[in-house]
C-alpha positions as CSV (number, residue, x, y, z in Angstrom):
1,X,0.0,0.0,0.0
2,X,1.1,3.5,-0.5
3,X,0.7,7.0,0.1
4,X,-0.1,9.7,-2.4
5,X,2.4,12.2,-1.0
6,X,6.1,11.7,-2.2
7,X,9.1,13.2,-3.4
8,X,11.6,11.9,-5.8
9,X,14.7,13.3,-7.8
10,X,17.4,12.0,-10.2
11,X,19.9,13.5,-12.9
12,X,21.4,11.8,-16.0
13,X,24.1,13.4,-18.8
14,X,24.3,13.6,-22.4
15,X,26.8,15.2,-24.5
16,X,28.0,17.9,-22.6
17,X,24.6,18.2,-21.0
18,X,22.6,17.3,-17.9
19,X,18.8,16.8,-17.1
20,X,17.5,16.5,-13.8
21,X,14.1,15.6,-12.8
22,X,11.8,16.5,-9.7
23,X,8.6,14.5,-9.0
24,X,6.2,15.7,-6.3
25,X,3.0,14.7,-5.2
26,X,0.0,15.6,-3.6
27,X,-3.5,14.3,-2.5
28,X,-6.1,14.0,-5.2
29,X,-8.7,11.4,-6.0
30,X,-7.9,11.3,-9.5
31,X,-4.6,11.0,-11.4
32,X,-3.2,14.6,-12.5
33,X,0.0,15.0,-14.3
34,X,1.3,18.6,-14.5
35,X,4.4,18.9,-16.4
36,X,7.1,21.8,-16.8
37,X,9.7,20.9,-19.6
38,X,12.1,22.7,-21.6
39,X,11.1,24.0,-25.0
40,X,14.1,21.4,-26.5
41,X,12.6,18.8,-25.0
42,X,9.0,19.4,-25.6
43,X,8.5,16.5,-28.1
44,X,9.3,13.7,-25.6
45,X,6.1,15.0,-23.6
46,X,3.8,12.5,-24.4
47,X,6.8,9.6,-24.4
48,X,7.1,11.0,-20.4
49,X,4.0,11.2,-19.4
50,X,3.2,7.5,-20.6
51,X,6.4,6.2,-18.4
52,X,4.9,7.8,-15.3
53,X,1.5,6.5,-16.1
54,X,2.5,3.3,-15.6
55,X,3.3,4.3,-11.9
56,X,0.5,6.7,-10.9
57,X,-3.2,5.9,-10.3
58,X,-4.4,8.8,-7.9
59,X,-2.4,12.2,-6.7
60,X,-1.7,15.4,-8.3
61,X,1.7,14.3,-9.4
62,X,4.2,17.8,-10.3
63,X,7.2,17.1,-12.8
64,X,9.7,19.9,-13.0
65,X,12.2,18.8,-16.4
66,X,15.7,20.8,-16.3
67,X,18.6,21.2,-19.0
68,X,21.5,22.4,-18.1
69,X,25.2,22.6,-18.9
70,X,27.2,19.8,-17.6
71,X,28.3,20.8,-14.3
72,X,25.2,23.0,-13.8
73,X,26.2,25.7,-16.1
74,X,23.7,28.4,-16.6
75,X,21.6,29.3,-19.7
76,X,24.2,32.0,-21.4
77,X,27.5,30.4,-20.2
78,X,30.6,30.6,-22.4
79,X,32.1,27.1,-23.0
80,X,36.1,28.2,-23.5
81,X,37.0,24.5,-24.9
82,X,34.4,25.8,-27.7
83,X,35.2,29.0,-28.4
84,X,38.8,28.6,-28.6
85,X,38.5,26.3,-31.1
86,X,35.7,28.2,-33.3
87,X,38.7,31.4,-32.8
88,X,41.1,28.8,-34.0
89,X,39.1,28.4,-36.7
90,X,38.0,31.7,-37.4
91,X,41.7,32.8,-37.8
92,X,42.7,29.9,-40.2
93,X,40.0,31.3,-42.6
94,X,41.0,34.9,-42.6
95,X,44.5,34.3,-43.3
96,X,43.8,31.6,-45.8
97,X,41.4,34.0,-47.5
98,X,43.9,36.9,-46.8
99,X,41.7,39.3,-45.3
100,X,42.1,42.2,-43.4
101,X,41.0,43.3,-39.6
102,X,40.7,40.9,-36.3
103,X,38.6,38.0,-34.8
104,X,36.1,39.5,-32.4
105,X,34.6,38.4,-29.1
106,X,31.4,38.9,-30.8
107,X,32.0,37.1,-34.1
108,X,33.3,33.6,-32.0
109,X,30.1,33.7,-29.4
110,X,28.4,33.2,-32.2
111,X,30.0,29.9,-32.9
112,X,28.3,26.9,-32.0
113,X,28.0,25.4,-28.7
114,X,30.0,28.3,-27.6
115,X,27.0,29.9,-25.4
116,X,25.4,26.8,-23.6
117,X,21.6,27.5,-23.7
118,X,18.5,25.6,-22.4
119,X,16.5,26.3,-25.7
120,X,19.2,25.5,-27.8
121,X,18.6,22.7,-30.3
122,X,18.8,19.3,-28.9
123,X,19.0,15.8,-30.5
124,X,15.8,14.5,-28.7
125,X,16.8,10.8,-30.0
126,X,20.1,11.2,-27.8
127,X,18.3,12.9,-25.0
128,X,15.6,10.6,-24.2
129,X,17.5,7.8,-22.9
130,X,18.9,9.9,-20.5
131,X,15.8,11.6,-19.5
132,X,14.2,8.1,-19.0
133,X,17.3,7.2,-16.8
134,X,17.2,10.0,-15.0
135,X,13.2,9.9,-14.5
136,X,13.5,5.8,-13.3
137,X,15.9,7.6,-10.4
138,X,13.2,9.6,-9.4
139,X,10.4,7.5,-9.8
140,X,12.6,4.9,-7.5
141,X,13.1,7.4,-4.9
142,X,9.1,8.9,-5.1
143,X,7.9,5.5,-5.0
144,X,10.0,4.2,-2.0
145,X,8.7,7.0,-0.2
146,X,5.1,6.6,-0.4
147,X,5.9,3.0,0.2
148,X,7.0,3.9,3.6
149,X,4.7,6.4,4.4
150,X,2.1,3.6,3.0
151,X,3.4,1.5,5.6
152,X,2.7,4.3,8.6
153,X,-0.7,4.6,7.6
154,X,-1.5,0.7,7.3
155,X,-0.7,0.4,10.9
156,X,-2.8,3.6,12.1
157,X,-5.2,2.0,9.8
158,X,-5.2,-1.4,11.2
159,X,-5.6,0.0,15.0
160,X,-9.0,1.7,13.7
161,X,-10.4,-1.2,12.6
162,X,-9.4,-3.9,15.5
163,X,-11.2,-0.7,17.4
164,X,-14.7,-1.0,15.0
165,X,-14.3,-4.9,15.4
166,X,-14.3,-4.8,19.0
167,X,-17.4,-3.0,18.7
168,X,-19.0,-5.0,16.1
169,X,-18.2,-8.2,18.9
170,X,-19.8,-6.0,21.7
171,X,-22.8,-5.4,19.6
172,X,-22.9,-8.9,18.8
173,X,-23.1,-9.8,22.3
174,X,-26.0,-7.3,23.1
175,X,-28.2,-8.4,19.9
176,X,-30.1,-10.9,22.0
177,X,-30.7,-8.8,24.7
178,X,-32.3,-6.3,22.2
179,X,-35.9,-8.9,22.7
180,X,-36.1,-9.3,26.1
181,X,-35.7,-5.2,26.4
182,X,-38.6,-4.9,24.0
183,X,-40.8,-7.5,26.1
184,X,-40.3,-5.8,29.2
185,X,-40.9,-2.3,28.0
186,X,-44.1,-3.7,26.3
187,X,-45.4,-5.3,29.7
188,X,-44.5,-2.2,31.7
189,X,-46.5,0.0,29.3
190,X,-49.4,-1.9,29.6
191,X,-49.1,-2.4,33.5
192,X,-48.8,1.6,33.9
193,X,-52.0,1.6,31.4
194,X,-53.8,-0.4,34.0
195,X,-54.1,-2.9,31.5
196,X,-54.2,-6.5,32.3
197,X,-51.6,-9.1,30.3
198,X,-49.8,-12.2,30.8
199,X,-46.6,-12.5,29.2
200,X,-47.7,-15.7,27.0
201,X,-51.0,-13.2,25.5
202,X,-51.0,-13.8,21.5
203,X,-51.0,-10.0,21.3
204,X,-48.1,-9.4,23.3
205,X,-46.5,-12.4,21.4
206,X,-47.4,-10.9,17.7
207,X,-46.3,-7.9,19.0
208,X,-42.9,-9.0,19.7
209,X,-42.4,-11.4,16.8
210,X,-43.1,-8.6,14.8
211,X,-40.2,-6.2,16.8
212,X,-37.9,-9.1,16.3
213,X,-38.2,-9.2,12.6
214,X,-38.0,-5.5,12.1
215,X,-35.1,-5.5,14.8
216,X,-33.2,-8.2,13.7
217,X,-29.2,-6.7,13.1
218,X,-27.9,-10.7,12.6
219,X,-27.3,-9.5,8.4
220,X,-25.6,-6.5,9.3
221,X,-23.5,-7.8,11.7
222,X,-22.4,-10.7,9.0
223,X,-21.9,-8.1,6.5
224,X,-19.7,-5.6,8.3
225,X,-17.4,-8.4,9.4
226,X,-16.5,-9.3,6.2
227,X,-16.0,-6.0,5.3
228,X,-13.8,-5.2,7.4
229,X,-11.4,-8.4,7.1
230,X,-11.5,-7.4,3.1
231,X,-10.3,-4.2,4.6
232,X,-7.9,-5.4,6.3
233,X,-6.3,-7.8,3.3
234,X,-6.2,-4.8,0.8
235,X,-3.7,-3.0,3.2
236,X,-1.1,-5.8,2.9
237,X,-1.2,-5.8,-1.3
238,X,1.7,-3.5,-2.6
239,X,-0.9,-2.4,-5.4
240,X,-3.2,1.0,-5.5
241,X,-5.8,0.2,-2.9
242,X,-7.4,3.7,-2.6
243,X,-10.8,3.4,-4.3
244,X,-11.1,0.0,-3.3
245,X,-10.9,1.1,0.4
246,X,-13.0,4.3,0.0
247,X,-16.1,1.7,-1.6
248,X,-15.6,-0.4,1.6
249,X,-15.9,2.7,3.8
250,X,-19.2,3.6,1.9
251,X,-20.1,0.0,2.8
252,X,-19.2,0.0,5.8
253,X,-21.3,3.3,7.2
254,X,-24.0,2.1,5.5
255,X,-24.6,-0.8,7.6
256,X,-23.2,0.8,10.9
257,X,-26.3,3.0,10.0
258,X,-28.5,0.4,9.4
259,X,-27.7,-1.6,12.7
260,X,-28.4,1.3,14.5
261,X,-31.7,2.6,13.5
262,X,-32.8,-1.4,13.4
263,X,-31.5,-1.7,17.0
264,X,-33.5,0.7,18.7
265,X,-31.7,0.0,21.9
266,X,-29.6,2.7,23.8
267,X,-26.5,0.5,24.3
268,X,-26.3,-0.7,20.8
269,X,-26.7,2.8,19.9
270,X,-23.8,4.1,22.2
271,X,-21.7,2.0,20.7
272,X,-22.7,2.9,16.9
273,X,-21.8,6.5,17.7
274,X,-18.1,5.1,18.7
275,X,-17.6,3.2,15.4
276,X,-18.7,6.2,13.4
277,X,-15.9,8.5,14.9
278,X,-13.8,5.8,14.0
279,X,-14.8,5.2,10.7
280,X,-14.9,9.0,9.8
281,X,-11.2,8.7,10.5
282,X,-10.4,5.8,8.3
283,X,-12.5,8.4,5.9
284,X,-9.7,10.8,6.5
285,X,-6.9,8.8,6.4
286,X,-8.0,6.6,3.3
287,X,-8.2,10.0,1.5
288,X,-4.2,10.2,1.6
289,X,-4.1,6.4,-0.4
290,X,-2.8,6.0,-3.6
């Protein structure tokens, strides 16, 4: 299981040049790619976007794409090696052609490769290998982290619903006192009424076989226990979980609902109230699951 918060970077080089690239997460329910790449590299968009497709299922995922100079050079920075040898050149051609004046500053910065430049054109079939490579360095280090702060969340997770499973057991024990409760409200109703009624009177008996139908939380009870162990086994896969867990939680208060307003007895009821805190903060927390 993982989170959909994470952070990964990595860096790669190609001829003369490096590319580094930031990934960056945040909560969403759907998957959301927003990308930032240099205006060289703008044609390997959709090739980048497919590679982290295959990694992403829900978050708003930020890429930040950067081309720089090997060594980190900035946009505008004069590569000597280059420029000494497009001078070189230069001056071979003037006195071969024997003409007049000087080789200027301004005449050899004009050379190629002599000014290093983000926009400059770029060989896209000899950068995308290393903008994969570096991207897989990322991706290893953004998906290790949600990994681990998958694992964090499993275990507050799991706490939450040994809680709601207690109470599911508690409830269970109380179900059959649920009857009796009714009876002796029923009889004490009638008594204060000034009515006479023996406890084996067919209308006291209809009466109660009818409460016991309506009343009857044995489905429920069934249901939300195998809810929750399917709950439990999707936070062991290593596998996008998210919406799996958020139809369970739908599942889940529906029949805490159910048992409650089929109940109609205080304790049950107390204890209802407990397992919807706790399920309103699985809510929560399953919100931050890839």
């Amino acid at each position: 299981m993982r989170s959909m918060t994470g952070y990964g970077r990595g860096t790669a080089s190609f001829d003369g040049r490096q590319i580094a690239v930031e990934l960056s997460s945040v909560n969403r329910k759907q998957a959301e790619i927003a990308l930032s790449l240099p205006r060289a590299l703008l044609e390997l968009e959709p090739r980048l976007r497919d590679e982290i497709n295959a990694h992403l299922s829900r978050g708003r995922l930020t890429v930040a794409v950067g081309l720089h100079a090997k060594g980190g050079s900035p946009a505008g920075a004069i590569n000597l090696a280059a420029a000494r040898s497009y001078r070189d050149q230069l001056e071979a051609a003037r006195k071969a052609l024997k003409l007049g004046g000087e080789v200027t500053l301004d005449q050899v910065l004009r050379g190629p490769g002599v000014l290093a430049s983000d926009d400059a054109e770029v060989p896209t079939a000899r950068a995308w290998p290393a903008l994969q490579k570096a991207l897989h360095a990322a991706l290893g280090q953004f998906v290790q982290m949600r990994k681990r702060e998958g694992r964090a969340l499993a275990a507050d997770l799991r706490t939450r619903v040994a809680s709601i499973q207690k109470s599911v057991k508690e409830i269970a024990a109380l179900a059959p006192k649920v009857i009796e409760h009714h009876r002796g409200a029923l009889l004490d109703r009638t008594a204060k009424a000034g009515l006479e009624m023996e406890a084996s009177d067919e209308r006291l008996l209809k009466e109660i076989v009818l409460f016991a139908d309506r009343s009857d939380i044995s489905e429920e009870l069934t249901r939300l226990r195998s809810h929750l162990e399917q709950f439990l086994g999707h936070l062991n896969k290593d596998e996008p979980v998210g919406r799996t867990l958020d139809f369970l939680l739908q599942e889940l208060f529906r029949e805490t609902n159910t048992m409650g307003n089929k109940a109609n007895f205080l304790a049950i009821s107390q204890i209802v109230v407990g397992m919807k805190t706790e399920l309103e903060k699985l809510r929560e927390q399953v919100q931050n699951i890839e």
